[in-house]
C-alpha positions as CSV (number, residue, x, y, z in Angstrom):
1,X,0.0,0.0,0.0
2,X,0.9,3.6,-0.5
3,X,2.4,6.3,1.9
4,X,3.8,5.8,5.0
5,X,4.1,2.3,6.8
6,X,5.0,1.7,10.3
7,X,6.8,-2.0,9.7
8,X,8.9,-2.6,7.0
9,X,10.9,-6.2,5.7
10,X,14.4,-4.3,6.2
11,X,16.5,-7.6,6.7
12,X,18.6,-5.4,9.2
13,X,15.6,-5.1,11.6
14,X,14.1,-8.5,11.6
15,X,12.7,-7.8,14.8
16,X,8.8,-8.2,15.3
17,X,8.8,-5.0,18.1
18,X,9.3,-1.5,16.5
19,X,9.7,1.6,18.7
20,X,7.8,4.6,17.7
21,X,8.9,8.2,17.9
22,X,6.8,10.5,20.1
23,X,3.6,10.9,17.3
24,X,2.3,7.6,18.6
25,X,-1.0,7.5,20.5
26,X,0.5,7.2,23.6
27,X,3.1,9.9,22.8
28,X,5.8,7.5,24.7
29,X,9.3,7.6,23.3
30,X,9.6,3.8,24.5
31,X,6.0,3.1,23.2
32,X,6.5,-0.4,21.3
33,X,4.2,-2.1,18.8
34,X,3.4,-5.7,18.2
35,X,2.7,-5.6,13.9
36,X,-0.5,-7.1,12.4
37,X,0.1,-10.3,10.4
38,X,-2.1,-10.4,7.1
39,X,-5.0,-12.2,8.8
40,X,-5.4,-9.3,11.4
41,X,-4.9,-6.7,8.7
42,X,-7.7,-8.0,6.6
43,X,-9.7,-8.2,9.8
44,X,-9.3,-4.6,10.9
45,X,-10.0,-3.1,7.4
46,X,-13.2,-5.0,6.9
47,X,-14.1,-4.1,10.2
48,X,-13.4,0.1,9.0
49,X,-15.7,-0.7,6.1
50,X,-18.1,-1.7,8.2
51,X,-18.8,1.5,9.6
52,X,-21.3,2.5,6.2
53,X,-23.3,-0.8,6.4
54,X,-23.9,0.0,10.3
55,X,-24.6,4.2,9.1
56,X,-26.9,3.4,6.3
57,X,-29.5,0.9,8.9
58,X,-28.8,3.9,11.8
59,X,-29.9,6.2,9.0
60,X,-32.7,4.2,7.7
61,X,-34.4,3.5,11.2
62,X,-34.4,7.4,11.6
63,X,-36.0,7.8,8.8
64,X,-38.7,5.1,9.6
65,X,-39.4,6.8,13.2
66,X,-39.3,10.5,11.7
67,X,-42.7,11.6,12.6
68,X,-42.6,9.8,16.2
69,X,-39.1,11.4,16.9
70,X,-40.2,14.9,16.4
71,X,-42.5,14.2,18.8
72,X,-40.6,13.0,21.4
73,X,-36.7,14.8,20.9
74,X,-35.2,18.3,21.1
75,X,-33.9,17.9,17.8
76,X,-34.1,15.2,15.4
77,X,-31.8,17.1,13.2
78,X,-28.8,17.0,15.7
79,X,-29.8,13.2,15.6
80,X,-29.4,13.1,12.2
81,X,-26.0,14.5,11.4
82,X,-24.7,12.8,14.5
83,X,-25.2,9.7,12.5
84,X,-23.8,11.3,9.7
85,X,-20.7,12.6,11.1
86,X,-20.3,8.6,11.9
87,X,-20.0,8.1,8.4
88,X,-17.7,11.2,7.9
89,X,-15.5,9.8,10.2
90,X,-15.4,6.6,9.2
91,X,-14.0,7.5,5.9
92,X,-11.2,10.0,7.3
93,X,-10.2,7.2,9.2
94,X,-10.0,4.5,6.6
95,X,-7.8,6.9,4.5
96,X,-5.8,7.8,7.5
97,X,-4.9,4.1,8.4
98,X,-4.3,3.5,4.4
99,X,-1.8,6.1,4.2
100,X,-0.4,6.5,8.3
101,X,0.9,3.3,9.5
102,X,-0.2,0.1,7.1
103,X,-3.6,-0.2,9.2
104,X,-2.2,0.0,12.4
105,X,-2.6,2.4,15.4
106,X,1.0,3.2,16.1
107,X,3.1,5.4,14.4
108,X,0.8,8.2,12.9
109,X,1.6,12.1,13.2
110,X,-0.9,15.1,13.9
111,X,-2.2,15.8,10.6
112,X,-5.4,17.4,8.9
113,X,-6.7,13.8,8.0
114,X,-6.3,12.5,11.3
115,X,-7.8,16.0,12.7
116,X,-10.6,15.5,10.6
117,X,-11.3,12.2,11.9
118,X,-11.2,13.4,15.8
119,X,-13.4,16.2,14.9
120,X,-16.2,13.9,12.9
121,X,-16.0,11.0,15.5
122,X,-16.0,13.4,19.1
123,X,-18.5,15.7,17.2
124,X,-21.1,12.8,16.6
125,X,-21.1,12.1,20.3
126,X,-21.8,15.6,21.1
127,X,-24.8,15.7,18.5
128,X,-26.2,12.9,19.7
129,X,-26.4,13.3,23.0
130,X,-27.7,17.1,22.4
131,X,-30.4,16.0,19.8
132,X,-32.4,13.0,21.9
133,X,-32.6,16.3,24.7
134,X,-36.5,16.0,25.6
135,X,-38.7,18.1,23.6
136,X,-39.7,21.2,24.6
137,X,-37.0,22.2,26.6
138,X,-34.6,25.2,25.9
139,X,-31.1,25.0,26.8
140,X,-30.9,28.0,28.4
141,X,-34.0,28.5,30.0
142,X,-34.6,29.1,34.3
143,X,-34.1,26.4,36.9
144,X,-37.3,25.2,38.4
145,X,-35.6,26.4,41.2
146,X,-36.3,29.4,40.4
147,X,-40.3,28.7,38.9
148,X,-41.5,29.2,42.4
149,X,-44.6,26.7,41.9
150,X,-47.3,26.4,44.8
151,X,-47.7,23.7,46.6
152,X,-45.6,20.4,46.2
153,X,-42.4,18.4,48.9
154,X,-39.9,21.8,49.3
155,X,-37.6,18.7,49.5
156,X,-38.4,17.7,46.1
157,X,-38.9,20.4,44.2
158,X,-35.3,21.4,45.6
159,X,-33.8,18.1,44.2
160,X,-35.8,18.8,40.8
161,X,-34.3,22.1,40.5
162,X,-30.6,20.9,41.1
163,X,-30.8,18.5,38.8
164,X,-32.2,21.0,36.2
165,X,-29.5,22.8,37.1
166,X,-26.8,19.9,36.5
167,X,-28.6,19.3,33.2
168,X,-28.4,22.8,31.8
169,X,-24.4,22.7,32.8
170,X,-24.5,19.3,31.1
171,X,-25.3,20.5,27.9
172,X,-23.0,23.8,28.1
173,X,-20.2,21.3,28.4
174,X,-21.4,19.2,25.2
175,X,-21.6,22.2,23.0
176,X,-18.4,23.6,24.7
177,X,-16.5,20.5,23.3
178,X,-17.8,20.4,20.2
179,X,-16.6,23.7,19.5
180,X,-13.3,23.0,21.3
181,X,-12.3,19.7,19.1
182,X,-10.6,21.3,16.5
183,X,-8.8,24.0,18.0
184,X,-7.6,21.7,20.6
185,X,-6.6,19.0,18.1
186,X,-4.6,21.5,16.5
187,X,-2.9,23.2,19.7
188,X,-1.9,20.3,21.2
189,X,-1.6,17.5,18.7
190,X,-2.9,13.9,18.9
191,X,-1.6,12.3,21.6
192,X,-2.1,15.3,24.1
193,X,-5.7,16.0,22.6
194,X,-6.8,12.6,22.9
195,X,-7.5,12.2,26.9
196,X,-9.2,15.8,26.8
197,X,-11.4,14.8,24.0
198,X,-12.3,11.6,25.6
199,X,-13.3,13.5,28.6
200,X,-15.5,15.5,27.3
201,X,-16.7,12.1,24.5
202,X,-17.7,10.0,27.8
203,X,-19.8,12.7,29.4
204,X,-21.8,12.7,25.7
205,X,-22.2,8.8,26.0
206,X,-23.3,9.1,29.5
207,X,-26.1,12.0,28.6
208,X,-27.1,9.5,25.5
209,X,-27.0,6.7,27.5
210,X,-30.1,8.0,29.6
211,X,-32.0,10.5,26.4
212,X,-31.8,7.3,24.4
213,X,-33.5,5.5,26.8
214,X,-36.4,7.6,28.8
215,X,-36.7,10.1,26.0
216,X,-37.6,7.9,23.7
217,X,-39.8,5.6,25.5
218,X,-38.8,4.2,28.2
219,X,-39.7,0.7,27.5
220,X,-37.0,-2.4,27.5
221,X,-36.2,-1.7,23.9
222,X,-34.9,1.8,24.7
223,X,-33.3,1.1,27.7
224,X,-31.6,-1.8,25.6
225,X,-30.4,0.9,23.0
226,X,-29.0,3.3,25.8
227,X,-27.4,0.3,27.9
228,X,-26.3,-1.5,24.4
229,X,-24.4,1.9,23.2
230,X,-22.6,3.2,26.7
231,X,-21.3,-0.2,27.3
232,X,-19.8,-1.0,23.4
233,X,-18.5,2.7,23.8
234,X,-16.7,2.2,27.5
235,X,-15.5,-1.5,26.2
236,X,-13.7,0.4,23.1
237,X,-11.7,2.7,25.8
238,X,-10.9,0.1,27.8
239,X,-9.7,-2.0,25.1
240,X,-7.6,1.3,23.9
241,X,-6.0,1.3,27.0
242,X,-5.4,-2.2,26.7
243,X,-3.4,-1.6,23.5
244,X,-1.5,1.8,24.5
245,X,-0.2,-1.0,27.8
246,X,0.5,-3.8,26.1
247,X,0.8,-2.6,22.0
248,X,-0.7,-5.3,20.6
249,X,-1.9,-3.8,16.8
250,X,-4.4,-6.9,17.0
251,X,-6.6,-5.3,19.3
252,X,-7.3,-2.4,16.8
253,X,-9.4,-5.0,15.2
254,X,-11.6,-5.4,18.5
255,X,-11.8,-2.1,19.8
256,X,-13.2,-1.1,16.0
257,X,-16.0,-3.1,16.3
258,X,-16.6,-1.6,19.5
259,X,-16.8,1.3,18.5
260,X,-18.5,0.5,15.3
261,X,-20.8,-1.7,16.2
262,X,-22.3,0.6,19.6
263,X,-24.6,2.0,16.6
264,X,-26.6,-1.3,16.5
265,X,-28.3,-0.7,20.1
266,X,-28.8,2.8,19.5
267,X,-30.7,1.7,15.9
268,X,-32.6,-0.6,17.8
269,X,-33.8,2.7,20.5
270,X,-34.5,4.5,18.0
271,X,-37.0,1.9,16.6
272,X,-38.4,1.2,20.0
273,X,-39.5,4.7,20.1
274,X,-43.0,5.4,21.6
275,X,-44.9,8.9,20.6
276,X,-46.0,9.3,24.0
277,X,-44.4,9.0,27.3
278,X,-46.2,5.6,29.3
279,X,-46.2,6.0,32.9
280,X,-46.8,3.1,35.0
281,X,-50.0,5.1,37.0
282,X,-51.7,5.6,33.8
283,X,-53.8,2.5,33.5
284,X,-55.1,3.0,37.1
285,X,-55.6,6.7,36.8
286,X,-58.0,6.6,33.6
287,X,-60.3,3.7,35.3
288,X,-60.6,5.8,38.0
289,X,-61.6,9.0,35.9
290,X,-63.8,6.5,34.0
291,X,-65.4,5.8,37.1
292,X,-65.6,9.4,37.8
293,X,-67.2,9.9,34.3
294,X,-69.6,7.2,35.1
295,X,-71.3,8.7,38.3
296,X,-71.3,11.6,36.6
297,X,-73.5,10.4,33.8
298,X,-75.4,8.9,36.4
299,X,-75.9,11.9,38.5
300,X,-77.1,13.8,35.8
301,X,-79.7,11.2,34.4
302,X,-81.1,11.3,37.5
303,X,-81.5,15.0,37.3
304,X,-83.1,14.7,33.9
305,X,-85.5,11.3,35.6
306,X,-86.3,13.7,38.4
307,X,-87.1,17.0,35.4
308,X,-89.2,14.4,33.7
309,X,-92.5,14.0,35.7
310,X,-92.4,18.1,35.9
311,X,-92.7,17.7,31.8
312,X,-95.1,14.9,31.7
313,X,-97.5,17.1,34.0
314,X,-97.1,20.0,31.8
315,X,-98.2,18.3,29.0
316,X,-101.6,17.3,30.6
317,X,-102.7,20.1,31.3
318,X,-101.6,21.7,28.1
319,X,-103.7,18.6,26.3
320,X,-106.8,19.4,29.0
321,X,-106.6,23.3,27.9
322,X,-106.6,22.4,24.5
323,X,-109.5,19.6,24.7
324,X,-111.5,22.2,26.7
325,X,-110.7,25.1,24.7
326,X,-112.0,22.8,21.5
327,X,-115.3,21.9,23.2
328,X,-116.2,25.7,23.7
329,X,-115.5,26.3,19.9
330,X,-118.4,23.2,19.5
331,X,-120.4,25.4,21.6
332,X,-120.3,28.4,19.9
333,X,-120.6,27.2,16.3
334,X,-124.0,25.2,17.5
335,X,-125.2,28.3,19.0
């Protein structure tokens, strides 16, 4: 393959470990690298290409679940080119690894490509986790702290109004990082940008984690979707940390499908979607306003049983003056 690769057949370094200079991920000067053999490097570039199969269902259940998502979301749009900046991504990163280090993790230097790939993949996170916000809430808006409503446990509306508060901070941060991905990447490079980015990447799966789930439904399949994506996402890290320890370029395969593969649960959220929020209360409350509708109806046909004998007697005596009132007209016309 073209460009630059990380391993090379030199017969005067036969060796299968190869040090890497400081424009590694882990930005170690001793960093070492175990090399893919040809099994593992078909592995991880299937896996890359993966990435648009995974998209184009994410996309398509969106589409499906348009009209019940803008019911439901802040912003469906957010939603959307979150799942498109997947895609994005996805290609920066294939040409990336095709040009910077043979398909392998170690070895590759700070460059627009590589920026463009940490902007696309941290800046679908953030979109995300901003577009399933719930419907009908601002993000700058005032606490319910401050609302003052009548009535109501002090005690709880205290809690409610702390964690609006947390929430509104929540999101500051999200759209603080997307903003901040770029300039960052280009300040301090890859393997110094990388742990801030995450950062700020794991508070965005954490917020989608929960939107995914109880803004959407919440019903098993949403809560599968949230659950599904956080924990595909934390196994990725883990697994990344697992490679910058050990440098094992086989893992590259694994944590890719991690990473690509989170998308699946979040597909299957986003088809779970419900247009109305089901509370567990709801079955009992509307048989007890049924009930209330009931003697209602009752109650008033007895008021109309009771007005009826009033009518009835009307009547009679309207039919008695009119049977009297003909007899006189018999009177007169014999007279």
């Amino acid at each position: 393959m073209g460009g630059y690769h990380a391993h090379t057949d030199d017969s005067e370094n036969i060796s299968s470990m190869t040090s890497f200079s400081n424009s590694t991920l882990t930005g170690d000067d001793d960093f070492v690298s175990v090399p893919l053999t040809d099994v593992q490097r078909i592995a991880v570039v299937v896996v890359h290409f993966l990435t648009f199969a995974v998209g184009a269902i994410s996309i398509g259940a969106f589409l499906y679940k348009y009209d019940t998502l803008r019911k439901r979301i802040w912003c469906p749009y957010l939603l959307l080119m979150g799942l498109v900046f997947f895609q994005i991504a996805g290609a920066f990163e294939i040409g990336n690894h095709y040009y910077e280090g043979n398909w392998e993790l170690a070895g590759f230097p700070s460059d627009l490509i590589n920026g463009n790939f940490y902007f696309f993949n941290f800046g679908a996170t953030y979109l995300n986790a901003l577009g399933l916000r719930k419907k009908g809430v601002p993000i700058f808006r005032r606490p319910i702290l401050c609302c003052g409503g009548g009535g109501g446990n002090n005690k709880s509306t205290v809690v409610a109004g702390l964690l609006d508060v947390l929430a509104m901070i929540f999101d500051l941060i999200l759209v603080v990082g997307f903003f901040i991905t770029a300039p960052a990447y280009a300040v301090l490079g890859r393997a110094d940008a990388v742990g801030i980015l995450s950062g700020f990447a794991a508070l965005g799966g954490f917020a989608t984690l929960f939107r995914l789930w109880r803004n959407l439904g919440p019903n098993c399949g949403t809560l599968f979707g949230g659950l599904g994506w956080w924990i595909m996402v934390v196994c990725g890290i883990v697994l990344t940390s697992v490679y910058m320890s050990t440098g094992y370029e086989w893992l590259h395969a694994l944590l890719g499908s991690f990473f690509v593969f989170c998308l699946i649960p979040m597909t299957v959220g986003i088809l779970c979607a419900t247009e109305e929020q089901v509370n567990d209360n709801d079955d009992g409350d509307n048989e007890e306003n049924q009930d209330e509708n009931n003697g209602l109806v009752k109650d008033d046909n007895d008021d109309v049983e009771a007005a009826c004998p009033m009518e009835e007697s009307t009547d009679k005596n309207l039919d008695i003056d009119n049977e009297s009132n003909s007899e006189e007209n018999k009177e007169l016309k014999i007279g």
